[in-house]
MILUM-971920 format. One record per atom (N, C-alpha, C, O, CB): residue number from 1; residue in one letter; atom name; y, z, x. Coordinates in nm, 3 decimals. Each point is the difference from the previous one (the first is absolute). Glycine has a CB too. Example, Ala and Ser with C-alpha at 12.3 -4.5 7.8 and 13.67 -1.06 7.14 Angstrom:
% residues 2
1;A;N;-0.569;0.780;1.319;
1;A;CA;0.119;0.000;-0.089;
1;A;C;0.120;0.000;0.090;
1;A;O;-0.002;0.066;0.104;
1;A;CB;-0.115;0.059;-0.293;
2;S;N;0.222;-0.197;0.154;
2;S;CA;0.119;0.006;0.082;
2;S;C;0.109;0.073;-0.077;
2;S;O;0.111;0.017;0.051;
2;S;CB;-0.174;-0.232;0.067;
% end
This chain:
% residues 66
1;X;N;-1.971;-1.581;-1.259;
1;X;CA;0.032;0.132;0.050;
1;X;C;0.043;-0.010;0.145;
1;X;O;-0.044;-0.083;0.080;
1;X;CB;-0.118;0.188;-0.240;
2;X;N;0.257;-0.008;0.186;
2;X;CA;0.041;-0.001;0.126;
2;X;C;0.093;-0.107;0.080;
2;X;O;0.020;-0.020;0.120;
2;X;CB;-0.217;0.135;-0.146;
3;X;N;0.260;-0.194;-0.135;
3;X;CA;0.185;-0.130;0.076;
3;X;C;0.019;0.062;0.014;
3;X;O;-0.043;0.011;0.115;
3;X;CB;0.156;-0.173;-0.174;
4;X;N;-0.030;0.327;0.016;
4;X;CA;0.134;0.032;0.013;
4;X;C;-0.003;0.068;0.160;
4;X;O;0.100;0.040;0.060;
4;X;CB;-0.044;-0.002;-0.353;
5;X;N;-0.165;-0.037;0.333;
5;X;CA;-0.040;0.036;0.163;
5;X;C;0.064;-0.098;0.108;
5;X;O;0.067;0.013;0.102;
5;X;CB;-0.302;0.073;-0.185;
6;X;N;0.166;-0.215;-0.008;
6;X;CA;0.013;-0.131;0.085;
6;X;C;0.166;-0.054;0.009;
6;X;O;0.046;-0.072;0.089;
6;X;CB;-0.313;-0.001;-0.177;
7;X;N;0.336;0.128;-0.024;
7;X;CA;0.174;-0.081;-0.023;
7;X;C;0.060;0.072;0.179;
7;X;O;-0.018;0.102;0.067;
7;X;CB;0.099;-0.069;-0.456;
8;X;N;0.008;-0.184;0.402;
8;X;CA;0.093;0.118;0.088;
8;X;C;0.090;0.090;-0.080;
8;X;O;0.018;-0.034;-0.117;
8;X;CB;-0.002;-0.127;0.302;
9;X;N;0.045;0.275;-0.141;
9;X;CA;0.070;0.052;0.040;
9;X;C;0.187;-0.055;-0.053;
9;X;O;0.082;-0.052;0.075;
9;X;CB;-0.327;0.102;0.109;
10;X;N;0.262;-0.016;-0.328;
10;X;CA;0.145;-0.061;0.006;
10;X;C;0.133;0.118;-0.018;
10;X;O;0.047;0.031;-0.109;
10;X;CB;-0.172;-0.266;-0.007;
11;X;N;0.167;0.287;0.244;
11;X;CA;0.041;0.095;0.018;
11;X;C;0.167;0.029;-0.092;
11;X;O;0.074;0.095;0.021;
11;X;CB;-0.255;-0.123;0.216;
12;X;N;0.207;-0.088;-0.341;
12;X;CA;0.098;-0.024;-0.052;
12;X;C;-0.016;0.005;-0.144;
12;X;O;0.096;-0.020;-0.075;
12;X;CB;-0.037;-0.088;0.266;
13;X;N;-0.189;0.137;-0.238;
13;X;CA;-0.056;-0.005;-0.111;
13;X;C;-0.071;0.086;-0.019;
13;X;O;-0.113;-0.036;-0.036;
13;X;CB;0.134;-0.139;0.032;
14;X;N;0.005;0.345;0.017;
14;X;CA;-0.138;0.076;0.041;
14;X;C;0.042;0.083;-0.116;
14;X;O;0.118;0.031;-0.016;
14;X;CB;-0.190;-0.033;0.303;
15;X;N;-0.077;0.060;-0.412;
15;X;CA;0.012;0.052;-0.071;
15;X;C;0.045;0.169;0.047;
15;X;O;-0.040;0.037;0.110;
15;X;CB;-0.107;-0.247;-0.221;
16;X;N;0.219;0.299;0.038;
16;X;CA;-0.043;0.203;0.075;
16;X;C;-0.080;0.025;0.037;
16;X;O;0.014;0.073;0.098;
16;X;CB;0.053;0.029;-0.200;
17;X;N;-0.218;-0.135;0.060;
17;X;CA;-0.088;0.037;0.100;
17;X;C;-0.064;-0.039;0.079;
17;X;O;-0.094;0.066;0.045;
17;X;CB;0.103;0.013;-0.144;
18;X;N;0.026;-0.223;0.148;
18;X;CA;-0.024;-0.071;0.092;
18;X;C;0.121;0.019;0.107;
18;X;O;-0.011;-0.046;0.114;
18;X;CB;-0.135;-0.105;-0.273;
19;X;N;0.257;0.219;0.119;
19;X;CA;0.117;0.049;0.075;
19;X;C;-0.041;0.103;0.090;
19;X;O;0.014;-0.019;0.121;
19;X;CB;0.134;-0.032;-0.299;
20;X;N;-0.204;0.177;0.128;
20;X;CA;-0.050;0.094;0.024;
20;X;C;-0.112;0.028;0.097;
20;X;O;-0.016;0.092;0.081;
20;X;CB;0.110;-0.094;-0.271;
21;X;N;-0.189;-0.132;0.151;
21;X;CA;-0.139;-0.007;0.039;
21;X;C;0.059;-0.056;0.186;
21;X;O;-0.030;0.054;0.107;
21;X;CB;-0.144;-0.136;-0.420;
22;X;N;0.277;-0.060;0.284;
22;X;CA;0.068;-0.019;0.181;
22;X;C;0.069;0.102;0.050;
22;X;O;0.018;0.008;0.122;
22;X;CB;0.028;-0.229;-0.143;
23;X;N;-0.004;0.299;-0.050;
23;X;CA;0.093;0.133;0.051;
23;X;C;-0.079;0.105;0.094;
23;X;O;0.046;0.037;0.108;
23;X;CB;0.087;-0.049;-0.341;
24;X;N;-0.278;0.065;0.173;
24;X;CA;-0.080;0.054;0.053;
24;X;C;-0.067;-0.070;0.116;
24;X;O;-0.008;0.052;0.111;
24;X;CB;0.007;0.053;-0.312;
25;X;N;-0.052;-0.243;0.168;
25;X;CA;-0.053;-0.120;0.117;
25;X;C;0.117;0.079;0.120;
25;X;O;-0.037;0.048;0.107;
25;X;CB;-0.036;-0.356;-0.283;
26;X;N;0.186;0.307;0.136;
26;X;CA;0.100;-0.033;0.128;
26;X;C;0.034;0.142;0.075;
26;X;O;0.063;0.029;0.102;
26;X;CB;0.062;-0.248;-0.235;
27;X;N;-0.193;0.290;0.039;
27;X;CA;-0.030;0.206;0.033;
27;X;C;-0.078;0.007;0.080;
27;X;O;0.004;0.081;0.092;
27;X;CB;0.006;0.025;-0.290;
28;X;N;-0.113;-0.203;0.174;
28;X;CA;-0.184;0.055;0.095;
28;X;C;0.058;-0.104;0.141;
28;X;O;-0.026;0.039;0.114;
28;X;CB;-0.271;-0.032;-0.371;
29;X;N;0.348;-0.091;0.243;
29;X;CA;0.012;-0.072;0.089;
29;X;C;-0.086;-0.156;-0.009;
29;X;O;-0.013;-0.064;0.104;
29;X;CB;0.069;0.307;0.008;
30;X;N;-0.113;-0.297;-0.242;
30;X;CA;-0.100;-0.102;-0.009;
30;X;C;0.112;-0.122;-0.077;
30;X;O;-0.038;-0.090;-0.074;
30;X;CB;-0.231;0.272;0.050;
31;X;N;0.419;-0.156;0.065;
31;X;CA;0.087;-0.109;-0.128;
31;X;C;-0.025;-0.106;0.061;
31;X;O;-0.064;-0.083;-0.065;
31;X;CB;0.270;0.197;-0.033;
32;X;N;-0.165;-0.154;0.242;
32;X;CA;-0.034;-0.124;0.048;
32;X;C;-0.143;-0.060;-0.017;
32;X;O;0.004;-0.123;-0.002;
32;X;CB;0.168;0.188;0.147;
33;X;N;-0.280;-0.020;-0.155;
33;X;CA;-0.149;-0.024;-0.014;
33;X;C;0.009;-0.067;-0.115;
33;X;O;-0.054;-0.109;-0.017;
33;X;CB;-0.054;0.299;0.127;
34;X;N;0.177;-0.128;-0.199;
34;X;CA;-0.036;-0.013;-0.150;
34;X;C;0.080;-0.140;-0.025;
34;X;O;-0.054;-0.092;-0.060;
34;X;CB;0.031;0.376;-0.022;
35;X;N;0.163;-0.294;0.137;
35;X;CA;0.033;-0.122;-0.022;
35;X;C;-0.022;-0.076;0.058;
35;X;O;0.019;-0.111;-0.049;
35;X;CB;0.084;0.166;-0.023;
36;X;N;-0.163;-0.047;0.226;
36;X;CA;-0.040;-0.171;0.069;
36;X;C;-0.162;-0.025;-0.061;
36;X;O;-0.033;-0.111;-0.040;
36;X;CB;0.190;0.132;0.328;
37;X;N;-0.233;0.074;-0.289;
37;X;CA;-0.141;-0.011;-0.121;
37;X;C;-0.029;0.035;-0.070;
37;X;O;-0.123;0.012;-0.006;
37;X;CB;0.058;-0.034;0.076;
38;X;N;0.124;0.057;-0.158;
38;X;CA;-0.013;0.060;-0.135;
38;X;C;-0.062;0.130;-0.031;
38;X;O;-0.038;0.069;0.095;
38;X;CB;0.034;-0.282;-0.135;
39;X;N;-0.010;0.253;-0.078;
39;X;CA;-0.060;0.148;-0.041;
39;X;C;-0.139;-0.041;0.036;
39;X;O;-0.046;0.108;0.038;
39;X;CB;0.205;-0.006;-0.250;
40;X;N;-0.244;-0.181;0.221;
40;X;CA;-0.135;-0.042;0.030;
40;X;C;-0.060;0.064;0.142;
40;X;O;-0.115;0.036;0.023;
40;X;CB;0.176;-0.260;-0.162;
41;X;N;0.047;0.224;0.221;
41;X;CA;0.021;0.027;0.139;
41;X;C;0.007;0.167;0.037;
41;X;O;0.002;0.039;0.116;
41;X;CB;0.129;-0.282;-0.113;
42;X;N;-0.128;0.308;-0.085;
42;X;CA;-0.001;0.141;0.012;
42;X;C;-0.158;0.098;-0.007;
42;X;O;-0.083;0.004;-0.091;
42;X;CB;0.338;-0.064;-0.020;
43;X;N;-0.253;0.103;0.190;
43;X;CA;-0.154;0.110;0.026;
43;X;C;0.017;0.082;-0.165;
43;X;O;0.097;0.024;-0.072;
43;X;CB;-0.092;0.058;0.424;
44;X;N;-0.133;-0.061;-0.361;
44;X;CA;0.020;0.087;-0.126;
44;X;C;0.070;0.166;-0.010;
44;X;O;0.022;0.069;-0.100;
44;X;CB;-0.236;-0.224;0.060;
45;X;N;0.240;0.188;0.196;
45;X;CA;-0.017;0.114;0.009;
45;X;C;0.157;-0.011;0.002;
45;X;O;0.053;0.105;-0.035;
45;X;CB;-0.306;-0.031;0.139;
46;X;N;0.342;-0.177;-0.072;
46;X;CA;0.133;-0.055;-0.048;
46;X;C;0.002;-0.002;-0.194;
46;X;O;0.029;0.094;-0.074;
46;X;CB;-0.018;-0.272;0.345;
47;X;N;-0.040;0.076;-0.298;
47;X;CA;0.033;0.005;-0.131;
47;X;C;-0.046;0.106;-0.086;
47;X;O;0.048;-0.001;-0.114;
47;X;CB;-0.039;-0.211;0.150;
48;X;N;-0.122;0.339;0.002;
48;X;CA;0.052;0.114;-0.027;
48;X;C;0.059;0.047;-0.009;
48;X;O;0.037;0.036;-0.112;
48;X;CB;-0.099;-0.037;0.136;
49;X;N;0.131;0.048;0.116;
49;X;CA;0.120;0.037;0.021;
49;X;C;0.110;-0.003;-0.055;
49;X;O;0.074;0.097;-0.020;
49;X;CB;-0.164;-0.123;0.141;
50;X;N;0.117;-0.137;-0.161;
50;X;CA;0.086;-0.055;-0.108;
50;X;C;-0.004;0.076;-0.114;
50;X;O;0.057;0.099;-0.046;
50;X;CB;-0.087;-0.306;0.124;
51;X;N;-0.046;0.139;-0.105;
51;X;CA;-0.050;0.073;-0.195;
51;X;C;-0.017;0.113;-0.027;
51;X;O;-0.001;0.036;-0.118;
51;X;CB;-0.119;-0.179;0.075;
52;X;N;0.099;0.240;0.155;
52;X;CA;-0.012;0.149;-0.021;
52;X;C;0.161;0.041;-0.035;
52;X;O;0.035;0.081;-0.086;
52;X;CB;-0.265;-0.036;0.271;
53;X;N;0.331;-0.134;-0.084;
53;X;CA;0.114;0.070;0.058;
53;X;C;0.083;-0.064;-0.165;
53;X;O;0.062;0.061;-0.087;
53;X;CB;-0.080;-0.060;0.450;
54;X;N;-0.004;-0.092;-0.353;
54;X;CA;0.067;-0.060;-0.174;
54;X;C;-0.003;0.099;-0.109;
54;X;O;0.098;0.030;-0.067;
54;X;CB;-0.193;-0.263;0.099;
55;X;N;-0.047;0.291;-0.050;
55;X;CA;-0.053;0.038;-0.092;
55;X;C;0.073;0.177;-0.023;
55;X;O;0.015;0.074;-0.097;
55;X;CB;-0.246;-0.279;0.151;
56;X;N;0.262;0.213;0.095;
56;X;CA;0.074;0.151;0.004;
56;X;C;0.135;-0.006;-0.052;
56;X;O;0.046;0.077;-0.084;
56;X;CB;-0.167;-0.008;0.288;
57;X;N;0.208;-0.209;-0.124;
57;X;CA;0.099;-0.006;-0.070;
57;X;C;0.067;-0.002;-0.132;
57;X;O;0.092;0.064;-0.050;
57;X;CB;-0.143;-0.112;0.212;
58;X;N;-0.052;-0.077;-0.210;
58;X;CA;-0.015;-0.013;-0.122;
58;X;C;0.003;0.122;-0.104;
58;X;O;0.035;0.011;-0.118;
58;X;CB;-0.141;-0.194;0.220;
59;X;N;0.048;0.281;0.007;
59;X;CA;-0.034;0.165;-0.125;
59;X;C;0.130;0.069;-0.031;
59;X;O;0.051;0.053;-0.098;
59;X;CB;-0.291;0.034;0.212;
60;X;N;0.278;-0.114;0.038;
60;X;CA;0.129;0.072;0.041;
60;X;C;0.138;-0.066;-0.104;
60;X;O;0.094;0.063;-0.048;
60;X;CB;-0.205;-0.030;0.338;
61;X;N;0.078;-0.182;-0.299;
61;X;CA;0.098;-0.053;-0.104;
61;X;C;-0.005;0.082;-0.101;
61;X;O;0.101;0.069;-0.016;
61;X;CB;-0.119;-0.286;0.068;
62;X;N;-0.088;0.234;-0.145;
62;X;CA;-0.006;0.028;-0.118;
62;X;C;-0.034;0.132;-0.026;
62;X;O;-0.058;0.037;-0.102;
62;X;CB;0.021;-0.247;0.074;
63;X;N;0.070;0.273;0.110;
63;X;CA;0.012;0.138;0.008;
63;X;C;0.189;0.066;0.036;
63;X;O;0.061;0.103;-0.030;
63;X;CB;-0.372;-0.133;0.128;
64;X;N;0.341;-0.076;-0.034;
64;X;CA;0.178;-0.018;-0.028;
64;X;C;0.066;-0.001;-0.135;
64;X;O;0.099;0.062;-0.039;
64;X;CB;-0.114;-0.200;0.225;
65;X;N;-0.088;0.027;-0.266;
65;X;CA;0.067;-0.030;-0.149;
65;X;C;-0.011;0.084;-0.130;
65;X;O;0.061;-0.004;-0.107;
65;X;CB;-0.103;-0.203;0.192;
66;X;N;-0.063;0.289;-0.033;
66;X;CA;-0.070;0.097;-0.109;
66;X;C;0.174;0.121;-0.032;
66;X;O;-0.003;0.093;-0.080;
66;X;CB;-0.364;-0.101;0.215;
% end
């Protein structure tokens, strides 16, 4: 539990919601953090932030498609 924390960062290979997830990083202002130390490196009150802000979008997607 807890490689996909440890991988770097392959910014050429990034699934949609790992697209999304650096898109927001680069919203709050934590993108550089995240890529010189990884997602490990973030306060929780950050990767909240994240996952809250995904989770809205995400709604917002599928509330487009309906």
């Amino acid at each position: 539990m807890g490689k996909k924390k440890d991988q770097k960062i392959d910014l050429n290979n990034l699934t949609p919601e790992e697209q999304l997830k650096l898109e927001i990083a680069e919203e709050i202002g934590v993108f550089d953090k995240v890529i010189k130390s990884g997602w490990r490196s973030l306060s929780a009150k950050e990767s909240g932030k994240i996952g809250g802000m995904m989770a809205k979008r995400k709604k917002q997607l599928n509330k487009g498609q309906e």
